[in-house]
Backbone bond lengths (Angstrom), bond angles and torsions (degrees), N, CA, C in turn:
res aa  C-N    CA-C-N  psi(-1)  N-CA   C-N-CA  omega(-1)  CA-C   N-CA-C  phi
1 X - - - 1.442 - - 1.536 107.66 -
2 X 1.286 128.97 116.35 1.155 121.53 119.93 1.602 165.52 26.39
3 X 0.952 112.45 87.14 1.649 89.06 179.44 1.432 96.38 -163.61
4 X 1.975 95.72 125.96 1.435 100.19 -159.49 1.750 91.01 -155.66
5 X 2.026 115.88 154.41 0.741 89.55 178.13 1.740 111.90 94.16
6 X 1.386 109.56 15.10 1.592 104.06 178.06 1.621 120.86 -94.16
7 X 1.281 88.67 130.99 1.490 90.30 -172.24 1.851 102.73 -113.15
8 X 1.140 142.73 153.54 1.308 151.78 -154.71 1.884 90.26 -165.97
9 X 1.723 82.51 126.03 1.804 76.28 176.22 2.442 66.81 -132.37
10 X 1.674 92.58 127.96 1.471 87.74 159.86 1.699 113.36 -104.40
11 X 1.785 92.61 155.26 1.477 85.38 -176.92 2.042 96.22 -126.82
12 X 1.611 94.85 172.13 1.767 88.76 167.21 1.725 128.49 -61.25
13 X 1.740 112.10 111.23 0.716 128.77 171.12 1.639 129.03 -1.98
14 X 1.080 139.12 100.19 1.698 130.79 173.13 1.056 113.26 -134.02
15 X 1.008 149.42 139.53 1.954 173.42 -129.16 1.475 92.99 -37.99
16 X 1.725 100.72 59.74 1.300 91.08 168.78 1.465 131.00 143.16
17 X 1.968 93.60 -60.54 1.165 124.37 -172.83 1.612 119.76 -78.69
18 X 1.416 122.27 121.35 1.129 93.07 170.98 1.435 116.77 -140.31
19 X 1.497 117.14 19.03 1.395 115.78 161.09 1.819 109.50 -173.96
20 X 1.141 98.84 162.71 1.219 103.82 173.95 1.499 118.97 -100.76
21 X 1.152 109.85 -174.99 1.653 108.39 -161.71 1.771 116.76 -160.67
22 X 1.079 120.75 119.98 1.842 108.44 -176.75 1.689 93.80 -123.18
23 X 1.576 111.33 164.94 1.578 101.36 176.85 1.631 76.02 -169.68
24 X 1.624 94.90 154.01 1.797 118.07 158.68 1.374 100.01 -110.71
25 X 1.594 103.60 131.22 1.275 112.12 159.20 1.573 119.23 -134.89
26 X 1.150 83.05 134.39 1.560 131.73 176.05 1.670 92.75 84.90
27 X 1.221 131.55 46.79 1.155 125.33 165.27 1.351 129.44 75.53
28 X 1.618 101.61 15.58 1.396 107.09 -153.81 1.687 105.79 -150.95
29 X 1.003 109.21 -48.55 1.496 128.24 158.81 1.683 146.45 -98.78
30 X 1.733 111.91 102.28 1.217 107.93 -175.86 1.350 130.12 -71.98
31 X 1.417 151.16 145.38 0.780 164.51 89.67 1.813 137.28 -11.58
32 X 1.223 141.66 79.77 1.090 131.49 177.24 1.610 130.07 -119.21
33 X 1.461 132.12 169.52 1.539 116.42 -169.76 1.379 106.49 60.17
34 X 1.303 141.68 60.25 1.351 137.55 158.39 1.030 121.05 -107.31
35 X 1.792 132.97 105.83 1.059 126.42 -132.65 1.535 106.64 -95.76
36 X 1.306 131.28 170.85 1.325 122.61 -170.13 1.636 107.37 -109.94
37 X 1.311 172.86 87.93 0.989 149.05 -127.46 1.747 107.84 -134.14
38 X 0.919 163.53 119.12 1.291 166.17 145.48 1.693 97.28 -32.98
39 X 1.676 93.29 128.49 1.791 101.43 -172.38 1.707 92.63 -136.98
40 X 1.174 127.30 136.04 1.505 144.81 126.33 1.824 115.71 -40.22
41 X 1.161 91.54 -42.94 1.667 94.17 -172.12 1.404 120.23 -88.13
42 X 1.296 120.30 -14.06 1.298 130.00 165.13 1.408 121.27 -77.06
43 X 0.985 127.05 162.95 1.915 131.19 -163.32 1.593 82.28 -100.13
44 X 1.113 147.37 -78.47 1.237 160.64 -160.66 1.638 104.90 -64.36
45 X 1.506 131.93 -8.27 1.466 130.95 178.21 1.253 124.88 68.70
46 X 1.376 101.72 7.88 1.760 114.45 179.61 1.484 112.44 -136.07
47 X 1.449 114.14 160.17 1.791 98.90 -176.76 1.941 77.79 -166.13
48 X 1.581 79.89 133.15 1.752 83.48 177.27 1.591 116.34 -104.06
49 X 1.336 111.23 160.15 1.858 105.84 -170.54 1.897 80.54 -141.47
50 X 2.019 83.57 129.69 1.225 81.24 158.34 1.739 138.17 -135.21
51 X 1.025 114.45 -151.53 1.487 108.41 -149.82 1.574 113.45 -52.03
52 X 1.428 117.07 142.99 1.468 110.00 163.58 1.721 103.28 -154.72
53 X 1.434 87.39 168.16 1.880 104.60 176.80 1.284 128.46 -105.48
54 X 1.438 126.15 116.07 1.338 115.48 167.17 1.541 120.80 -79.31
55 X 1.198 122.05 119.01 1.342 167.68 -174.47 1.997 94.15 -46.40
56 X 1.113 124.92 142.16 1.607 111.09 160.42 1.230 122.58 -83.35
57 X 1.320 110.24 22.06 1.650 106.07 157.08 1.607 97.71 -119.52
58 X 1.002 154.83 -19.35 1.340 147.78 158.89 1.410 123.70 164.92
59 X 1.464 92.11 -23.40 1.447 116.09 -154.11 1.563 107.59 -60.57
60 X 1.366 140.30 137.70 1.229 142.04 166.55 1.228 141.93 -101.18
61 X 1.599 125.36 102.13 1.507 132.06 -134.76 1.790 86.37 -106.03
62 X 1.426 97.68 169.19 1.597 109.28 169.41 1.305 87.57 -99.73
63 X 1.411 109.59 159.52 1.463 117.41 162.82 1.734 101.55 -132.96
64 X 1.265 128.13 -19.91 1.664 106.91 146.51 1.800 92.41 -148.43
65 X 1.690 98.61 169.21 1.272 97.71 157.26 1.582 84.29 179.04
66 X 1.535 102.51 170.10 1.659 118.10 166.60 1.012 118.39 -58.18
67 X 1.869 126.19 117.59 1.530 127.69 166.46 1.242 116.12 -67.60
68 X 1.424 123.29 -39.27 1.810 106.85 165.75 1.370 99.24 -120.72
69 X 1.468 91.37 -179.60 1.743 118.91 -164.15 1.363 106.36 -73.41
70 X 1.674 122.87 -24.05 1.532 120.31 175.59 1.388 113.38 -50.99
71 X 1.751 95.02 -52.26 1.543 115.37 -155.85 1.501 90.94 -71.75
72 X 1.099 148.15 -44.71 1.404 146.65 169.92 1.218 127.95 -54.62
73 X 1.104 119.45 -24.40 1.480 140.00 177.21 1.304 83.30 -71.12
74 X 1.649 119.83 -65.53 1.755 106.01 -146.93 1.594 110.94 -82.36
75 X 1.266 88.05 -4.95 1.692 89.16 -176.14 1.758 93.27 -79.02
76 X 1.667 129.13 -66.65 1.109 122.99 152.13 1.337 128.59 8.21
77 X 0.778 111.70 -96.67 1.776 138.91 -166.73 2.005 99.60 -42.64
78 X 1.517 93.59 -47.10 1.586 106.76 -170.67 1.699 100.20 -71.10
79 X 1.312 116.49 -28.58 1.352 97.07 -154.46 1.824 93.05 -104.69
80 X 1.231 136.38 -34.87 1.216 146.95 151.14 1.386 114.53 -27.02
81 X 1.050 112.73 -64.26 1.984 127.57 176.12 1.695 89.69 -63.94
82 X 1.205 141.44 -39.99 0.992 105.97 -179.98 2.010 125.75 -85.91
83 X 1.598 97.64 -13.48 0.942 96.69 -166.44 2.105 96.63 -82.05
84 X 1.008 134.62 -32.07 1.116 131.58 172.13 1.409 119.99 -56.58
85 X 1.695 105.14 -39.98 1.310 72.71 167.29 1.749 132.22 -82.09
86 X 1.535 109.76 -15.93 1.538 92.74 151.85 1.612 139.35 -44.45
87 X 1.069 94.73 -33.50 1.661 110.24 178.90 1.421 93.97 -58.63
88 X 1.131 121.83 -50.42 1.737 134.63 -135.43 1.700 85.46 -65.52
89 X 1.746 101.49 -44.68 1.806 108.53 -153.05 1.260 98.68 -78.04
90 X 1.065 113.28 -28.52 1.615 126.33 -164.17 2.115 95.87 -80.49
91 X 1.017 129.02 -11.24 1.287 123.34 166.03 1.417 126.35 -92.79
């Protein structure tokens, strides 16, 4: 898989959040709204959540995400590494 095309827009920090994220993968499929979140529980200190809809009765659907843990990993890894090193320039 793929993953190309990362875009990271960061914004001011809130319970958590601290940037957003879009990516094409494999050249073929976009990705957008992928949120950036600051994690304790992650090895890397970041853990991404992505897009979904609340429903008009409340209910909260995914509208994409990784079916296995590979494909999440690489989506991960790609979009994290890129967002640090913004951080990196930005210090």
């Amino acid at each position: 898989m793929t993953i190309s095309e990362i875009q990271i827009v960061p914004i001011k920090p809130k319970d958590g959040l601290v940037a957003f994220a879009s990516c094409v993968i494999n050249d073929s499929f976009y990705i957008g709204n992928i949120a950036i979140y600051t994690s304790y529980n992650c090895p890397n200190g970041y853990r991404l959540v992505y897009p979904s809809k609340v429903l008009a009765n409340g209910k909260e659907v995914n509208c994409v995400h990784p079916i296995n843990r590979d494909a999440g990993e690489v989506i991960s890894k790609a979009i994290i590494s890129r967002f640090q090193q913004i951080i990196q320039r930005r210090t």
